[in-house]
C-alpha positions as a Markdown table, in Angstrom:
| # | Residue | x | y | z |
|---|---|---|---|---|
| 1 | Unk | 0.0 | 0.0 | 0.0 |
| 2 | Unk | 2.9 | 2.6 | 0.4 |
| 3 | Unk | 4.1 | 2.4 | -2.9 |
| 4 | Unk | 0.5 | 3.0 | -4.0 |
| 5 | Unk | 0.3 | 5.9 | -1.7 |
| 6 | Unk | 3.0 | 7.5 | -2.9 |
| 7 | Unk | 2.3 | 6.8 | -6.8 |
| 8 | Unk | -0.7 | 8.5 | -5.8 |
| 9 | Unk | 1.0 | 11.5 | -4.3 |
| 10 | Unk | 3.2 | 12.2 | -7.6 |
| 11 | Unk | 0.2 | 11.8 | -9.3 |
| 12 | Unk | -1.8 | 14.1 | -7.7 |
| 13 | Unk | 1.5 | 16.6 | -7.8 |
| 14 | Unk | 1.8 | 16.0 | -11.5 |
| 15 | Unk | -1.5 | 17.7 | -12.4 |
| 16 | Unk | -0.4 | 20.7 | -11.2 |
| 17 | Unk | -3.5 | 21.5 | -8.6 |
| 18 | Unk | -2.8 | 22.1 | -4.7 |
| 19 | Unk | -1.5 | 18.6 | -3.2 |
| 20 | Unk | -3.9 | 17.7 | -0.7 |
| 21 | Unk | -5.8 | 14.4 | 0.5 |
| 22 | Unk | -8.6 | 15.3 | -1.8 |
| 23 | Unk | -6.3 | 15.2 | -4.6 |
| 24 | Unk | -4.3 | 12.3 | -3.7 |
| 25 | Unk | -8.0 | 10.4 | -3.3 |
| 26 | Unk | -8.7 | 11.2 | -6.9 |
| 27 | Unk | -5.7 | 9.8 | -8.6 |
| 28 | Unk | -6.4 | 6.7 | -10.9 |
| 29 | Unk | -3.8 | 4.7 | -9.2 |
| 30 | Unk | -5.7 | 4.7 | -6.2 |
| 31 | Unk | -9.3 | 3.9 | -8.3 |
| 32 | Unk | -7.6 | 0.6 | -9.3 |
| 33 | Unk | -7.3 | -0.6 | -5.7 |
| 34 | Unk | -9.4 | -3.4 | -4.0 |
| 35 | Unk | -11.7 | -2.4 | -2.0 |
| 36 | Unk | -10.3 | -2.9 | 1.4 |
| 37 | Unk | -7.1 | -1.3 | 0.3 |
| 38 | Unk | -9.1 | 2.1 | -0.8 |
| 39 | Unk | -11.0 | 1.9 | 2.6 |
| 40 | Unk | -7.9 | 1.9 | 4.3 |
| 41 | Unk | -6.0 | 4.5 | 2.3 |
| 42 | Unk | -9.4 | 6.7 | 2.7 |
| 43 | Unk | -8.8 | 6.3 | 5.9 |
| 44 | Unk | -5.2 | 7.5 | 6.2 |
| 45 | Unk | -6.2 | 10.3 | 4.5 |
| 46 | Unk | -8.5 | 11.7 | 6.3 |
| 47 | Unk | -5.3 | 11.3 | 8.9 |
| 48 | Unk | -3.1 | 13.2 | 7.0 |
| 49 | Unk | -5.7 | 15.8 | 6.2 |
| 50 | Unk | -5.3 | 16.8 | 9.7 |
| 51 | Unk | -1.9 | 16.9 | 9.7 |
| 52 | Unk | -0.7 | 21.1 | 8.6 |
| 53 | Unk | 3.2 | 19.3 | 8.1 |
| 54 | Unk | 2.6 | 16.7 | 5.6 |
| 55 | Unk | 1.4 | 18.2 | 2.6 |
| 56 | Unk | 4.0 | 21.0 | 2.5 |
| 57 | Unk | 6.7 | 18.5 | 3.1 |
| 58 | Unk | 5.3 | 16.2 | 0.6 |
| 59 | Unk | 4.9 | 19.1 | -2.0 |
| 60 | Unk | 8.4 | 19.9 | -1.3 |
| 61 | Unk | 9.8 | 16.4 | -1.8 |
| 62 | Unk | 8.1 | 16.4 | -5.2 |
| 63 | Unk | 9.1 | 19.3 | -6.1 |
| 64 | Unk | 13.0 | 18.7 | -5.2 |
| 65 | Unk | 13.3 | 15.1 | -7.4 |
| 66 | Unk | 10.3 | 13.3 | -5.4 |
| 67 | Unk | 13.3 | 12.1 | -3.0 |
| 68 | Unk | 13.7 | 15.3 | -1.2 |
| 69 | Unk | 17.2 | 15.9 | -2.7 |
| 70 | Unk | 18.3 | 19.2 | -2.5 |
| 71 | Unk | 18.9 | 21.3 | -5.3 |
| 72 | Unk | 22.8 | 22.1 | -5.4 |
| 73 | Unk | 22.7 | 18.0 | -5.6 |
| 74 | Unk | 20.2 | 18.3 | -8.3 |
| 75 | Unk | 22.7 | 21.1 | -10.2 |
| 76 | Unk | 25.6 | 18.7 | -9.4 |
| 77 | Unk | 23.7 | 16.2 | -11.8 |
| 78 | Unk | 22.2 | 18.3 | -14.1 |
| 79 | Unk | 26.1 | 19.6 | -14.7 |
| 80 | Unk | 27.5 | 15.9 | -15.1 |
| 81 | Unk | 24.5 | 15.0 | -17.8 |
| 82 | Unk | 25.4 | 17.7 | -19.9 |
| 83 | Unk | 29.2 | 16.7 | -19.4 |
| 84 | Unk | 27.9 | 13.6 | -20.8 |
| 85 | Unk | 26.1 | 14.9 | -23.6 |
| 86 | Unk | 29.0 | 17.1 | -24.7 |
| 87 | Unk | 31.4 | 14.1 | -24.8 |
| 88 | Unk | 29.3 | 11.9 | -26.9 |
| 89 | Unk | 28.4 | 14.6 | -29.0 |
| 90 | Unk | 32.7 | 15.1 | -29.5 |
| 91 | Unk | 33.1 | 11.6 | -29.9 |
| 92 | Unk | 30.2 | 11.0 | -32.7 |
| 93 | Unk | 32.2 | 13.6 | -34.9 |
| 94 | Unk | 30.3 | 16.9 | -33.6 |
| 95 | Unk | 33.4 | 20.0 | -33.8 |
| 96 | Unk | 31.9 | 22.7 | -31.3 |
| 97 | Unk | 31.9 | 25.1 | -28.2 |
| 98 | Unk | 31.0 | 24.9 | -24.7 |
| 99 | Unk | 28.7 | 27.5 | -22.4 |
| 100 | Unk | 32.2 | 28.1 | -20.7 |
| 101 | Unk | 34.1 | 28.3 | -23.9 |
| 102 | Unk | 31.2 | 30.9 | -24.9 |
| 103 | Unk | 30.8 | 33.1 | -21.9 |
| 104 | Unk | 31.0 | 36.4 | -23.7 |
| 105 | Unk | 28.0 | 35.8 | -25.2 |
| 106 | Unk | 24.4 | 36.7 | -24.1 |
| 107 | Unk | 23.0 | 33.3 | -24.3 |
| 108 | Unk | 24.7 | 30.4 | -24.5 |
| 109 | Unk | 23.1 | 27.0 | -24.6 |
| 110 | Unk | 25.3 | 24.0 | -23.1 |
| 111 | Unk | 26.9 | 23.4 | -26.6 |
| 112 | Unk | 27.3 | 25.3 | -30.2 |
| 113 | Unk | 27.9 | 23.0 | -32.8 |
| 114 | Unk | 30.5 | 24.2 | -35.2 |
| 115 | Unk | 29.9 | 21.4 | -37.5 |
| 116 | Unk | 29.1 | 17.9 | -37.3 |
| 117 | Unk | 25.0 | 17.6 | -37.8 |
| 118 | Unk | 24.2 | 17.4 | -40.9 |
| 119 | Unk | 20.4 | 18.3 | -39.5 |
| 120 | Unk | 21.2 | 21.9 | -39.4 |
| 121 | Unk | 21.2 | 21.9 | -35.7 |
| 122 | Unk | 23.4 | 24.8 | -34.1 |
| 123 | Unk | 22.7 | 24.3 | -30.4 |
| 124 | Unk | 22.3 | 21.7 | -28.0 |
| 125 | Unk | 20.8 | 22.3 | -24.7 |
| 126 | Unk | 21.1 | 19.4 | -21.6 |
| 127 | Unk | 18.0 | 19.6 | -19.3 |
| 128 | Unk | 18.3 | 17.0 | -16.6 |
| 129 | Unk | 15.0 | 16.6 | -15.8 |
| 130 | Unk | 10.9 | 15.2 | -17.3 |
| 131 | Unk | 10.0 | 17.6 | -20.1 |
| 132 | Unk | 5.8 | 18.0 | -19.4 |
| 133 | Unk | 3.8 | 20.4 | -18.1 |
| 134 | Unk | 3.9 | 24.2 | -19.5 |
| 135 | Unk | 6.4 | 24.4 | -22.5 |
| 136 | Unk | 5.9 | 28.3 | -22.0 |
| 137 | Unk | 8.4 | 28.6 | -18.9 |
| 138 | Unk | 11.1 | 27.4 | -21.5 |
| 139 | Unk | 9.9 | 29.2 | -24.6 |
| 140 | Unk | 11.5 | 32.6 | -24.1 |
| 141 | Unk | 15.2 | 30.9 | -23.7 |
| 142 | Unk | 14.6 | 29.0 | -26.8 |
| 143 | Unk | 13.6 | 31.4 | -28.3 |
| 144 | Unk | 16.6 | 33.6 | -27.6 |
| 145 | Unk | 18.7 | 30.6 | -28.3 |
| 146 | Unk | 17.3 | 30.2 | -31.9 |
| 147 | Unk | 17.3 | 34.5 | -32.2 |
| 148 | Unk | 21.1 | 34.0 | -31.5 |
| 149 | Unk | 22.6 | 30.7 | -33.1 |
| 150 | Unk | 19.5 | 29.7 | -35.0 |
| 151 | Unk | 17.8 | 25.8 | -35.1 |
| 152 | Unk | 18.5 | 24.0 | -31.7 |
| 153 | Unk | 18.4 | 21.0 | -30.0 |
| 154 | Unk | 17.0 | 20.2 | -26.2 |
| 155 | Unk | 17.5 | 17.0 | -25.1 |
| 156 | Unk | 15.8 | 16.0 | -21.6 |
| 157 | Unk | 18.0 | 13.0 | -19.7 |
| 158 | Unk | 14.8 | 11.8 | -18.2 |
| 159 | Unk | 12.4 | 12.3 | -21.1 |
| 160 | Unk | 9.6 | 14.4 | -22.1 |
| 161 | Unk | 5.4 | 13.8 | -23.3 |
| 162 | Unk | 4.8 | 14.5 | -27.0 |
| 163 | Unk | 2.4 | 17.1 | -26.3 |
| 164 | Unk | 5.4 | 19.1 | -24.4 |
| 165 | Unk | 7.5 | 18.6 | -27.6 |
| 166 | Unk | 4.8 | 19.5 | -29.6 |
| 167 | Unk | 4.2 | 23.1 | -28.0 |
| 168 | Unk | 8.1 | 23.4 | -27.9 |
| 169 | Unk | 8.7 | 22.4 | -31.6 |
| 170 | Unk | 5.5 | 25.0 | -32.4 |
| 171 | Unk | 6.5 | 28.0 | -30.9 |
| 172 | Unk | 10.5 | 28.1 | -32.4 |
| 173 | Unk | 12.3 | 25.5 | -34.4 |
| 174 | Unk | 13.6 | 23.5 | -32.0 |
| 175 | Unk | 13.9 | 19.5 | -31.7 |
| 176 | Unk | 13.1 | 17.6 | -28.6 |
């Protein structure tokens, strides 16, 4: 029952709404319990409802990598994925420039490719983390990115939904 609970919880996160019991009690991965495991997690909710310390903490976990890690740990692997990225990148073939070989510059993706692609891609940029949700908080960097260097490239370590791709790819041309 506590891994349902907490599939629950992300899901209830994940749509974006105030994380709350009533929330949690709607998710679908709750609905697909037996009986007397909904009456019991009904009842632990109604619990936790009480409780003014566990939804803030829980909203916090999920909002910090679901494990409650904090985010200069969350930077520290965000860094050594695009580390990653850049060396496979050099290794396919791909001649290009760094964000800290660019610094100068206004905006500077994680990587300009000098040549390499034959796609017409110009810029990569490494986000370590689930591409869903709103597409618009990224939209004005990607934009720049594309004013700047033109075509780019965003690649999410974790992955991303095809309707966030979508609203990426339809506001500047970008690949995801």
């Amino acid at each position: 029952l506590a891994s349902a609970l907490v599939e629950a919880i992300i899901e209830a996160h994940a749509t974006g709404g105030a994380l709350s019991a009533d929330a949690v009690l709607r998710a679908r991965r709750l609905r697909r319990l037996q009986f007397n495991s909904q009456r019991a997690l009904r009842a632990l909710m109604a619990r936790l409802a009480q409780d003014n310390g566990f939804w803030p903490a829980a909203k916090w976990a999920c909002d910090n990598d679901l494990q409650g890690t904090p985010k200069h740990s969350a930077q520290r692997r965000s860094r050594a994925a695009e580390r990653l990225a850049i060396r496979h990148l050099r290794t396919a073939g791909v001649r290009g420039r760094t964000e800290a070989e660019l610094s100068l510059r206004t905006t500077t993706p994680d990587f300009i490719v000098d040549a390499g692609l034959p796609t017409g891609i110009r810029w990569v940029d490494v986000k370590h983390a689930y591409g869903r949700g709103d597409a618009g908080r990224l939209a004005p960097g990607v934009a720049r990115y594309c004013e700047d260097w033109g075509p780019g490239l965003l690649l999410f370590t974790l992955g991303y939904t095809e309707a966030f791709a979508e609203d990426m790819r339809a506001g500047s041309p970008v690949w995801v």
